[in-house]
LUMDRENMI-896359 format. One record per residue (C-alpha): x, y, z; residue in one letter; residue number from 1. Coordinates in steps of 0.02 Angstrom, whole numbers, plus 50000, padded with zeros to 5 digits. Example, Ala and Ser with C-alpha at 12.3 -4.5 7.8 and 13.67 -1.06 7.14 Angstrom:
@px=50615; py=49775; pz=50390; r=A; k=1 .
@px=50684; py=49947; pz=50357; r=S; k=2 .
//
This chain:
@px=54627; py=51752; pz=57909; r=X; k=1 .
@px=54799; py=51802; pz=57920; r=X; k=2 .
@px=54911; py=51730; pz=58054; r=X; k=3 .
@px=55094; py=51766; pz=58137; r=X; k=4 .
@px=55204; py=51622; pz=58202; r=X; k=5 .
@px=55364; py=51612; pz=58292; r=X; k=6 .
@px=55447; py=51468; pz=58187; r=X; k=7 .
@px=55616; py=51480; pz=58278; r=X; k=8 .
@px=55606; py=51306; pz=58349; r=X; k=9 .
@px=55541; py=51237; pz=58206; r=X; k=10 .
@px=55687; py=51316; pz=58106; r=X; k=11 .
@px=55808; py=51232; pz=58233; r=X; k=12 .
@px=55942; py=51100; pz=58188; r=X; k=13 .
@px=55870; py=50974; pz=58328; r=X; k=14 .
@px=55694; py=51029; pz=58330; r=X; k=15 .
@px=55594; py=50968; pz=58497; r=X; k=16 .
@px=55430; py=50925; pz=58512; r=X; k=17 .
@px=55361; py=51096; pz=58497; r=X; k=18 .
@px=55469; py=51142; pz=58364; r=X; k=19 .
@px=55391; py=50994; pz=58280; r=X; k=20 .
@px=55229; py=51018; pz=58311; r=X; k=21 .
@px=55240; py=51202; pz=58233; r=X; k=22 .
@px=55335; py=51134; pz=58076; r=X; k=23 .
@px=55182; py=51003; pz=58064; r=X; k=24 .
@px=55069; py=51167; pz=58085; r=X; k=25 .
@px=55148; py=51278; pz=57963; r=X; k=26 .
@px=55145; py=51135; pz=57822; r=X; k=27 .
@px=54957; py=51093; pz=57863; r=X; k=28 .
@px=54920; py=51305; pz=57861; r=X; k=29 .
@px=55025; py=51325; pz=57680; r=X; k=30 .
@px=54924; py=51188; pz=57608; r=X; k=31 .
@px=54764; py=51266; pz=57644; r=X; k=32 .
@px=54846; py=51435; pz=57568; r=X; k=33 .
@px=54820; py=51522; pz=57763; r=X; k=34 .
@px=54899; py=51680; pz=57749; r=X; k=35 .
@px=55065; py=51706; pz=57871; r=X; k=36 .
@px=55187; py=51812; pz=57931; r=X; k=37 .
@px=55327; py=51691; pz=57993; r=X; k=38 .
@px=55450; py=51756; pz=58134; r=X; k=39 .
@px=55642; py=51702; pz=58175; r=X; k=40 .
@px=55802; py=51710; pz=58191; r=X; k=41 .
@px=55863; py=51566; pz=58102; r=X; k=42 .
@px=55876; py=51497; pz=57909; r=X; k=43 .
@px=55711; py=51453; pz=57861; r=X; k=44 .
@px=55676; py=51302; pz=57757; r=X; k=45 .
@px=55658; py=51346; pz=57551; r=X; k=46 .
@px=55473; py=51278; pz=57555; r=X; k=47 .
@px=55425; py=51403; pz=57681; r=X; k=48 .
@px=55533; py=51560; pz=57594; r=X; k=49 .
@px=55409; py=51615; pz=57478; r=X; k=50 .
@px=55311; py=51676; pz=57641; r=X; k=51 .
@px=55352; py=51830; pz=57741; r=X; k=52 .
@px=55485; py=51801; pz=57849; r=X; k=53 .
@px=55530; py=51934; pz=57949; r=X; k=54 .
@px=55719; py=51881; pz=58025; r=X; k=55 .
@px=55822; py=51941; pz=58193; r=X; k=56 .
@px=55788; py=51925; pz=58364; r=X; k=57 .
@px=55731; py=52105; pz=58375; r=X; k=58 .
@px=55602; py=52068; pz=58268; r=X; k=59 .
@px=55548; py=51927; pz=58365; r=X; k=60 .
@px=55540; py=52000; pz=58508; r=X; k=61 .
@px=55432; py=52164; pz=58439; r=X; k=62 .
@px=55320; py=52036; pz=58343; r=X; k=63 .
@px=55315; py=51943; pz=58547; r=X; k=64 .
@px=55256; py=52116; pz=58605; r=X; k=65 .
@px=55131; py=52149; pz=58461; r=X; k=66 .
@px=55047; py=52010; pz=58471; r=X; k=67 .
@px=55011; py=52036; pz=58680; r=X; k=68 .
//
């Protein structure tokens, strides 16, 4: 299984509840060694660096596109 994930809000300095939730969902997938392909626009967290991380808004909003 390989999955893509908009982590912006979970990348945020204030994170709200979904940005929470998808931080809580990233760890649990990472533990379980689920393959990703992280999206933002933001600094992402060093734990989470040694994934793909594809940066820019541009890129999220192809990857939004893609994915529909």
């Amino acid at each position: 299984m390989y999955l893509g994930i908009d982590i912006r809000e979970a990348c945020a300095l204030r994170p709200t509840g979904k940005g929470k939730w998808t931080e809580g969902f990233v760890r649990e997938l990472l533990k379980r060694d689920i393959s990703l392909s992280l999206y933002t626009d933001r600094p992402v967290p060093e734990a989470w660096a040694t994934e793909v991380v594809k940066e820019g808004v541009r890129v999220v909003l192809l990857a939004d596109h893609g994915i529909r």
